[in-house]
MOPAC internal coordinates of N, CA, C and O (Angstrom, degrees):
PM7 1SCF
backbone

  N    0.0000 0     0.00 0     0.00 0    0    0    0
  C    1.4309 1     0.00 0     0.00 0    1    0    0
  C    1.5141 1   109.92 1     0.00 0    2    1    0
  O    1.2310 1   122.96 1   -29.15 1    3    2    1
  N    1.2955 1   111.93 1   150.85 1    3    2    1
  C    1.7661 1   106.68 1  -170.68 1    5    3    2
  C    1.6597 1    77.88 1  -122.46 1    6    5    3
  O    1.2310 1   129.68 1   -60.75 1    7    6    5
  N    1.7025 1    98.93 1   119.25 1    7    6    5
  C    1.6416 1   115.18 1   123.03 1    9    7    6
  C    2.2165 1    80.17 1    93.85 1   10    9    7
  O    1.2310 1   129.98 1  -148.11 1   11   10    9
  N    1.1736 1    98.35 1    31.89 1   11   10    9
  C    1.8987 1    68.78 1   172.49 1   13   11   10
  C    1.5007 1    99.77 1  -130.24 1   14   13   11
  O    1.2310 1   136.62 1   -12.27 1   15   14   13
  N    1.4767 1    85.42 1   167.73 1   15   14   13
  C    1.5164 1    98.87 1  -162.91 1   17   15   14
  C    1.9822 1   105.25 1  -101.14 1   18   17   15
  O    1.2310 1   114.63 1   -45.07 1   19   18   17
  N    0.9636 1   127.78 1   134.93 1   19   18   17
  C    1.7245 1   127.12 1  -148.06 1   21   19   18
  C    1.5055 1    96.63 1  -120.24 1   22   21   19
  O    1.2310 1   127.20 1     1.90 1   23   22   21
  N    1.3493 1   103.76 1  -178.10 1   23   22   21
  C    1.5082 1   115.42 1   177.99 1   25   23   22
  C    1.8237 1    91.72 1  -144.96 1   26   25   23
  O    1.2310 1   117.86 1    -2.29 1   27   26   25
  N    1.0999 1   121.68 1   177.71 1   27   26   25
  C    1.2485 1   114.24 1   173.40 1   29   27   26
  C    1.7976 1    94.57 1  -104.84 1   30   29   27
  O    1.2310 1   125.71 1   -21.16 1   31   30   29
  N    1.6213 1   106.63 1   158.84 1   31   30   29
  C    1.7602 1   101.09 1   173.72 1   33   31   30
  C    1.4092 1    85.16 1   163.28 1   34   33   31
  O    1.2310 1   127.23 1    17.70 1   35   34   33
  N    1.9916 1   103.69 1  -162.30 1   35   34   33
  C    1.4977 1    92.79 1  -148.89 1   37   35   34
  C    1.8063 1    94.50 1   -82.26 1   38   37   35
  O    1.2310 1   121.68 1   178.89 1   39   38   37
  N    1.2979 1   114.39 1    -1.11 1   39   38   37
  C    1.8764 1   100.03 1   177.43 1   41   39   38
  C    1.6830 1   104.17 1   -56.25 1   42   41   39
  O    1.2310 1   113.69 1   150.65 1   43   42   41
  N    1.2670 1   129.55 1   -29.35 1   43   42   41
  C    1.4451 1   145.29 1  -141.64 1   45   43   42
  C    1.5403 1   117.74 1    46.82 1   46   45   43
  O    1.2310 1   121.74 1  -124.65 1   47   46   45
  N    1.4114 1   114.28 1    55.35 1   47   46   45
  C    1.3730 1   110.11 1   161.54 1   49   47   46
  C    1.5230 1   117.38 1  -100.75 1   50   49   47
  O    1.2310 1   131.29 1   -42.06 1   51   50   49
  N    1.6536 1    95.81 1   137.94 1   51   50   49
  C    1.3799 1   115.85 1   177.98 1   53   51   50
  C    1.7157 1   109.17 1   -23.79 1   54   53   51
  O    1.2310 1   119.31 1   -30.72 1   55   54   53
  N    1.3524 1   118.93 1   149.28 1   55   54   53
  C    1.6737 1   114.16 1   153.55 1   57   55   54
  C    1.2542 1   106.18 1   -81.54 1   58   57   55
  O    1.2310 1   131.28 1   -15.75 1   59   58   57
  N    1.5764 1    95.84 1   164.25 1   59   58   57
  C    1.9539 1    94.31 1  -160.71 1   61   59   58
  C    2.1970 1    66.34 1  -160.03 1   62   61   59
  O    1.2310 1   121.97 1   -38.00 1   63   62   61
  N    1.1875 1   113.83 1   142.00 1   63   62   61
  C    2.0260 1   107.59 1   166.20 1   65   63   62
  C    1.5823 1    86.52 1  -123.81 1   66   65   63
  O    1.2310 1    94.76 1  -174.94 1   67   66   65
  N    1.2871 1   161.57 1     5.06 1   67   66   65
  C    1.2362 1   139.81 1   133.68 1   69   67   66
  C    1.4007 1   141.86 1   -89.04 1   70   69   67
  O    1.2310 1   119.08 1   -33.02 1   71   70   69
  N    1.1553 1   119.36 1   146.98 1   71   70   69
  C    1.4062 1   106.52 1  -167.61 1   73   71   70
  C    1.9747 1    98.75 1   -78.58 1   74   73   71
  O    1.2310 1   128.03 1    15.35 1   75   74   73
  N    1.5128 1   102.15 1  -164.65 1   75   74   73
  C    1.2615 1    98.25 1   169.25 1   77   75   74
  C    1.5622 1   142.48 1   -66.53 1   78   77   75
  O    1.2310 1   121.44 1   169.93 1   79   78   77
  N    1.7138 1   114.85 1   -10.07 1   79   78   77
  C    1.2392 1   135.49 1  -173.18 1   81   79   78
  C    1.7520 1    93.70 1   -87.92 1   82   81   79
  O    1.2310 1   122.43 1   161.38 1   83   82   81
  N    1.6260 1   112.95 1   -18.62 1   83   82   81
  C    1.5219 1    89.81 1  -162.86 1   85   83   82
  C    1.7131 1   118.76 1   135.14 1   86   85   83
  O    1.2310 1   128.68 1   131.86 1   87   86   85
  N    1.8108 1   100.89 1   -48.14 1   87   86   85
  C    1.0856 1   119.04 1  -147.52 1   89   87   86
  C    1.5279 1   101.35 1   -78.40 1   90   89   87
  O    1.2310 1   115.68 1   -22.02 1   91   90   89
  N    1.4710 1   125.81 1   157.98 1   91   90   89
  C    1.7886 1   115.42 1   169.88 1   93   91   90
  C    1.3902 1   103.79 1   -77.69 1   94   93   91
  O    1.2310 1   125.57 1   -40.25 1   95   94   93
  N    1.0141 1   106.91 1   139.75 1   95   94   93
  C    1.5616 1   122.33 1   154.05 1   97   95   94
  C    1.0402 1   131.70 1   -61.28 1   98   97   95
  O    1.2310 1   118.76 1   -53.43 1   99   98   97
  N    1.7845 1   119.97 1   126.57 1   99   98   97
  C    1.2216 1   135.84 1   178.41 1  101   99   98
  C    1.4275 1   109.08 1   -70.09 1  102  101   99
  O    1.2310 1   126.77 1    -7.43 1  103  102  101
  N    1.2661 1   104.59 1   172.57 1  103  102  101
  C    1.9211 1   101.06 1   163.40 1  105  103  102
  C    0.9467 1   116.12 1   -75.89 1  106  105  103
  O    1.2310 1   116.84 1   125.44 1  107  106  105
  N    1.7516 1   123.61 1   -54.56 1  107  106  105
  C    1.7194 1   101.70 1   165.48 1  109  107  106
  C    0.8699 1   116.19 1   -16.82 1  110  109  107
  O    1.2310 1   118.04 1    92.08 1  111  110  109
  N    1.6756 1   121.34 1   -87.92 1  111  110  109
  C    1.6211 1   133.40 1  -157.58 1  113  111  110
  C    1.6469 1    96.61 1   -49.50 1  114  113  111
  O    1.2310 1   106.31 1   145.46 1  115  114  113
  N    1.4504 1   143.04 1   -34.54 1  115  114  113
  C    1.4439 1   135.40 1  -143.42 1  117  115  114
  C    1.7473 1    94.40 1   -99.30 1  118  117  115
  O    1.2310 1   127.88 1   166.71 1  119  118  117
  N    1.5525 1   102.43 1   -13.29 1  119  118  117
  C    2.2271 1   102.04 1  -179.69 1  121  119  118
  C    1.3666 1    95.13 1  -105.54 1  122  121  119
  O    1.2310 1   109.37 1  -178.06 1  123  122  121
  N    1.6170 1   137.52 1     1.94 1  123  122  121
  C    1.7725 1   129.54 1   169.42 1  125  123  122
  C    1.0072 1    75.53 1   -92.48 1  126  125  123
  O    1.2310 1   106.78 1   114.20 1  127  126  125
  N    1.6020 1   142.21 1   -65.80 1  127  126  125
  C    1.4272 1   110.15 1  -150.43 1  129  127  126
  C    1.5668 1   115.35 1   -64.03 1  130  129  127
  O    1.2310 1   122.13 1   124.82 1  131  130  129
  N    1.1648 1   113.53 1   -55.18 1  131  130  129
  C    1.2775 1   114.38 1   171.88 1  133  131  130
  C    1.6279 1   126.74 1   -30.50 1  134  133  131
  O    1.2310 1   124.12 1   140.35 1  135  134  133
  N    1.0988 1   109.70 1   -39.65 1  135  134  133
  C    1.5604 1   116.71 1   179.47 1  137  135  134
  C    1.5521 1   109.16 1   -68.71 1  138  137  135
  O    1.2310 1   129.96 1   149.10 1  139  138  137
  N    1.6672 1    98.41 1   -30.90 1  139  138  137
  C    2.0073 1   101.44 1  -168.17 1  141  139  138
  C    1.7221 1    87.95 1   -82.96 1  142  141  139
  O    1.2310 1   116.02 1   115.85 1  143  142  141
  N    0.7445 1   125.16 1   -64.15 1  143  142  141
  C    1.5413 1   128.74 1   169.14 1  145  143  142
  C    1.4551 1   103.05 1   -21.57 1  146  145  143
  O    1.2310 1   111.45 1   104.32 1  147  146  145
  N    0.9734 1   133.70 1   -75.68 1  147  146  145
  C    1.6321 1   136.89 1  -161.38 1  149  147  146
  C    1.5322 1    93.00 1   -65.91 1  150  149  147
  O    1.2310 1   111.99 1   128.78 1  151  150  149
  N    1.1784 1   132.70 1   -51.22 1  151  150  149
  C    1.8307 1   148.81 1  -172.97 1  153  151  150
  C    1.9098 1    89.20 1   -39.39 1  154  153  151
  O    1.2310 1   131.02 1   102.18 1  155  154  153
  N    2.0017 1    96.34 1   -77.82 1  155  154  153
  C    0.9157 1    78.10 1   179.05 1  157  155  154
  C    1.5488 1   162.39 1   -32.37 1  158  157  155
  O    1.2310 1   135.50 1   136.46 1  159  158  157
  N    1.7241 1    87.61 1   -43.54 1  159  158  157
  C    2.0648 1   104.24 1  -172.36 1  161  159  158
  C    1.1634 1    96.25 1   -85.99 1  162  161  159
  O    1.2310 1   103.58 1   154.67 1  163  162  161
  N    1.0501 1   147.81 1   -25.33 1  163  162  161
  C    1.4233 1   139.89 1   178.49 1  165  163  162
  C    1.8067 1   113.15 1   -70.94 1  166  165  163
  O    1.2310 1   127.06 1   145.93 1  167  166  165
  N    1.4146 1   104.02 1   -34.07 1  167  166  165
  C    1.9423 1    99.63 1   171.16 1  169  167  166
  C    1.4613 1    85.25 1   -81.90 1  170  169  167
  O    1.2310 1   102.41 1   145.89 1  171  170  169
  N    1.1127 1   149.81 1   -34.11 1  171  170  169
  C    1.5157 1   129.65 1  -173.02 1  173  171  170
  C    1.6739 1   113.99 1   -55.29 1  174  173  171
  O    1.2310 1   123.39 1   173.36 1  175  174  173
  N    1.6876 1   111.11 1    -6.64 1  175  174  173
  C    1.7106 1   109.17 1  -162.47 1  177  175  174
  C    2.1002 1    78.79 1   -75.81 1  178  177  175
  O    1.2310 1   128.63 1   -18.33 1  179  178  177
  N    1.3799 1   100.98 1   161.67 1  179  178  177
  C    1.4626 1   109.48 1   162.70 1  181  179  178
  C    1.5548 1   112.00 1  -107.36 1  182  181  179
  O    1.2310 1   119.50 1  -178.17 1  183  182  181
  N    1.8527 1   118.56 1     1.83 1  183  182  181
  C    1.1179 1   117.89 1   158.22 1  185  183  182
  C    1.6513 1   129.71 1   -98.54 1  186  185  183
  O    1.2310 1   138.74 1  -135.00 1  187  186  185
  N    0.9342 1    81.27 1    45.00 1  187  186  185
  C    1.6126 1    89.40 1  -178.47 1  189  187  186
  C    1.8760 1   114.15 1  -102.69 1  190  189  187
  O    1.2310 1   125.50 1   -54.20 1  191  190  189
  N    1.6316 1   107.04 1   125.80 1  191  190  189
  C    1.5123 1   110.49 1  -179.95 1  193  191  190
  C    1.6545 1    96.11 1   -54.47 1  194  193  191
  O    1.2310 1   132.79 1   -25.01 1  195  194  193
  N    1.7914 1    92.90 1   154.99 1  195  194  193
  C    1.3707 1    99.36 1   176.77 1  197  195  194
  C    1.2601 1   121.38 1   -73.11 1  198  197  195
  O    1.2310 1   113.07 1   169.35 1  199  198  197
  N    1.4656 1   130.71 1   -10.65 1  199  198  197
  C    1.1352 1   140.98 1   145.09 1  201  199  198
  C    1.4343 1   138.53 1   -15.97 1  202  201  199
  O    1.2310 1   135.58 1   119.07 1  203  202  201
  N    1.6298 1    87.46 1   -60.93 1  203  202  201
  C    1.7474 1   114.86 1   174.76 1  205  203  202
  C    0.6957 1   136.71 1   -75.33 1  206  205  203
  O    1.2310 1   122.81 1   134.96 1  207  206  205
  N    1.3693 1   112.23 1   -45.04 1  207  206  205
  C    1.2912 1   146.60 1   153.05 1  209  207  206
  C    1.8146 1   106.22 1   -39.42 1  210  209  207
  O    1.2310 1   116.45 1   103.22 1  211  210  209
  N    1.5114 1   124.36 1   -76.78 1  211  210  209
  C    1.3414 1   100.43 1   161.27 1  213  211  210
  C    1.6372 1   162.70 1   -64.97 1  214  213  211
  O    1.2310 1   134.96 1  -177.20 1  215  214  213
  N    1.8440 1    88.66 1     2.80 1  215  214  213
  C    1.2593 1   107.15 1   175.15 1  217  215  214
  C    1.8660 1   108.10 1  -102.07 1  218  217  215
  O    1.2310 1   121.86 1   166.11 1  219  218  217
  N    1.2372 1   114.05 1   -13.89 1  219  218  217
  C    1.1843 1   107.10 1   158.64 1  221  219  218
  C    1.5185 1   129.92 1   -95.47 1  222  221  219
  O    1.2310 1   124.90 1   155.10 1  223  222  221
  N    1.0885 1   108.21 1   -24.90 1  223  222  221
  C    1.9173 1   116.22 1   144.23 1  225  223  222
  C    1.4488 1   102.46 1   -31.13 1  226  225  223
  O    1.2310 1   122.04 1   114.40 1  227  226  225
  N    1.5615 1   113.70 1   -65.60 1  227  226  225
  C    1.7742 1   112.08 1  -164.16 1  229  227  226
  C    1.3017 1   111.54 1   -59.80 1  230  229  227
  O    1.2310 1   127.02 1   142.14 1  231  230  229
  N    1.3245 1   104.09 1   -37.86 1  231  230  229
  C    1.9428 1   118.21 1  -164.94 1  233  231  230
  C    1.8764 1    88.38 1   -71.22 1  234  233  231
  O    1.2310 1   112.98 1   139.97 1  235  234  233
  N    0.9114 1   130.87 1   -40.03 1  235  234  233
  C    1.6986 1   134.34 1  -155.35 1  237  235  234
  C    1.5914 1    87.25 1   -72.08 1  238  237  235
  O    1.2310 1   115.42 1   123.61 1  239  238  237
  N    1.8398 1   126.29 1   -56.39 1  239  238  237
  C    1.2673 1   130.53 1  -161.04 1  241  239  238
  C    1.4157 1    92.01 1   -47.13 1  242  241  239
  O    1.2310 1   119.97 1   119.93 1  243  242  241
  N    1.4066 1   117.67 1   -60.07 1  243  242  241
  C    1.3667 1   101.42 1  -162.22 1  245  243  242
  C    1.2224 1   138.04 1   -80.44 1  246  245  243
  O    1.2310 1   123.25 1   165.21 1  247  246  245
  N    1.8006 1   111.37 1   -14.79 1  247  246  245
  C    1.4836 1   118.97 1   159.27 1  249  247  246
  C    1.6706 1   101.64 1   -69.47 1  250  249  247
  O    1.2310 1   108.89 1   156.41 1  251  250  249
  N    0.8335 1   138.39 1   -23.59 1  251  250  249
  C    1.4254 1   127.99 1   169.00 1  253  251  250
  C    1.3409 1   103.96 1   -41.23 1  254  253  251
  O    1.2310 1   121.67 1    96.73 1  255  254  253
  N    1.4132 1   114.41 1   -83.27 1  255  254  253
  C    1.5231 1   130.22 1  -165.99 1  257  255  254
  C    1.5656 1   101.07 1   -54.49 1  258  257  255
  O    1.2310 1   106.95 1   169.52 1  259  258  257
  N    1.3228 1   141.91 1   -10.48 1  259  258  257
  C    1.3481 1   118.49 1   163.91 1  261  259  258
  C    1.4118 1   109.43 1  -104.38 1  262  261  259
  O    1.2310 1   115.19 1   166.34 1  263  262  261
  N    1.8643 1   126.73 1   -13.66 1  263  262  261
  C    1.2714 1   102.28 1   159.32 1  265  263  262
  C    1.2807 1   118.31 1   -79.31 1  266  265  263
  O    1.2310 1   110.94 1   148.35 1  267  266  265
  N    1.1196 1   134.66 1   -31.65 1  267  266  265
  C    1.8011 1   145.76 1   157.11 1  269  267  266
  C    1.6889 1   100.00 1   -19.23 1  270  269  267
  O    1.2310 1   116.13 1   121.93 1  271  270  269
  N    1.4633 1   124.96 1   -58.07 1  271  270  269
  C    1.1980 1   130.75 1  -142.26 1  273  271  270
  C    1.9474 1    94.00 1   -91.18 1  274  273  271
  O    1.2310 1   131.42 1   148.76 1  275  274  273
  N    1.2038 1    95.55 1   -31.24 1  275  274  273
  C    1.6694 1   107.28 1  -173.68 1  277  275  274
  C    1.4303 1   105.15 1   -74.73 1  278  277  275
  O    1.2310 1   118.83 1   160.61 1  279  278  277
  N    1.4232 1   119.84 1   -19.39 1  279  278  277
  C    1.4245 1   110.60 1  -173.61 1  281  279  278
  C    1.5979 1   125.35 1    79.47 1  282  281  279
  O    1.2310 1   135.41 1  -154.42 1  283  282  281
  N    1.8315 1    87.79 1    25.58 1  283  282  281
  C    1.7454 1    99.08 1  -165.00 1  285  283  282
  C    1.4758 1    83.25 1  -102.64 1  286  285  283
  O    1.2310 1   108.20 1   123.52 1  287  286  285
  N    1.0811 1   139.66 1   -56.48 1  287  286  285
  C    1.3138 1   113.93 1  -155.12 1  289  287  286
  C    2.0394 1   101.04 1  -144.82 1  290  289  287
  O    1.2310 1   120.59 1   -42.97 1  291  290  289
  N    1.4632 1   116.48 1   137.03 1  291  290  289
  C    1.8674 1   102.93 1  -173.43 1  293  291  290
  C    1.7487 1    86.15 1  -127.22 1  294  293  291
  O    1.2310 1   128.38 1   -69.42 1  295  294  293
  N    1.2714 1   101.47 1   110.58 1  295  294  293
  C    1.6736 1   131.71 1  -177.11 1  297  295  294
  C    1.6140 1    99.88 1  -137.48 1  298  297  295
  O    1.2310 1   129.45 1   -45.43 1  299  298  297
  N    1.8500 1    99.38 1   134.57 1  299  298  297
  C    1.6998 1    94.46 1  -179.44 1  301  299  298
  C    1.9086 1    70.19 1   -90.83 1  302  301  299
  O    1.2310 1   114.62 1   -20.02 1  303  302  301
  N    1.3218 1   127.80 1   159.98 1  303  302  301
  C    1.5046 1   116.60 1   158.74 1  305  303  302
  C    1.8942 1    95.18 1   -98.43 1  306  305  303
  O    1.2310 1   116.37 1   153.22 1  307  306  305
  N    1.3589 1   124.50 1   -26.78 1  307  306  305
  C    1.6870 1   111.99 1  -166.97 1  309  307  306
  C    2.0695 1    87.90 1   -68.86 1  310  309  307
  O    1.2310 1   111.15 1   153.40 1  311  310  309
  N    1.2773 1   134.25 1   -26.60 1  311  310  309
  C    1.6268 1   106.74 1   156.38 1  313  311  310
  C    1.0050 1   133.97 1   -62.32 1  314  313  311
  O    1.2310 1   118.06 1   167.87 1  315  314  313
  N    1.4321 1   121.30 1   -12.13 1  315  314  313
  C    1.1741 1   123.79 1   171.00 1  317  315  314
  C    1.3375 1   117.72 1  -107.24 1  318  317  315
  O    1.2310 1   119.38 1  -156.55 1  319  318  317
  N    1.3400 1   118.78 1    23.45 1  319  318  317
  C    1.6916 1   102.11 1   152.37 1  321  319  318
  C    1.7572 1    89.30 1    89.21 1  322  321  319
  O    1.2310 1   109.94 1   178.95 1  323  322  321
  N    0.9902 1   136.49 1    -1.05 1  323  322  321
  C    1.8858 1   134.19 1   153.46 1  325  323  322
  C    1.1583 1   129.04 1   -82.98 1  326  325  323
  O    1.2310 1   120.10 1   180.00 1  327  326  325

């Protein structure tokens, strides 16, 4: 991942308490990331119905755009194959 700021949980990303500007993280900002984090590892299962799989694709687009906007994490996901 380039440039994001983590929590530890079941995705296993590093803890990181600033976002990318610097700043500490609130809890808001620390339960969006957490949610894009979990979004993520969960489309990473290869058992996932195709169903889920595209409704958690959709759910991920949009926690993207509010960790994107928070300055928590700058990921294109369509380079990565999401």
């Amino acid at each position: 991942m380039t440039g994001s700021a983590g929590m530890t949980g079941s995705a296993g990303v590093a803890p990181v308490s600033t976002d990318l500007l610097g700043r500490e993280l609130t809890g808001a900002e620390r339960a969006v990331l957490d949610v894009y984090h979990r979004l993520r590892a969960a489309l990473a299962r290869e058992d996932l119905p195709p169903c889920a799989a595209a409704n958690l694709r959709h759910a991920l687009a949009y926690a993207a755009v509010a960790a994107t906007d928070l300055a928590l994490v700058f990921e294109h996901l369509t380079d990565e194959g999401l």
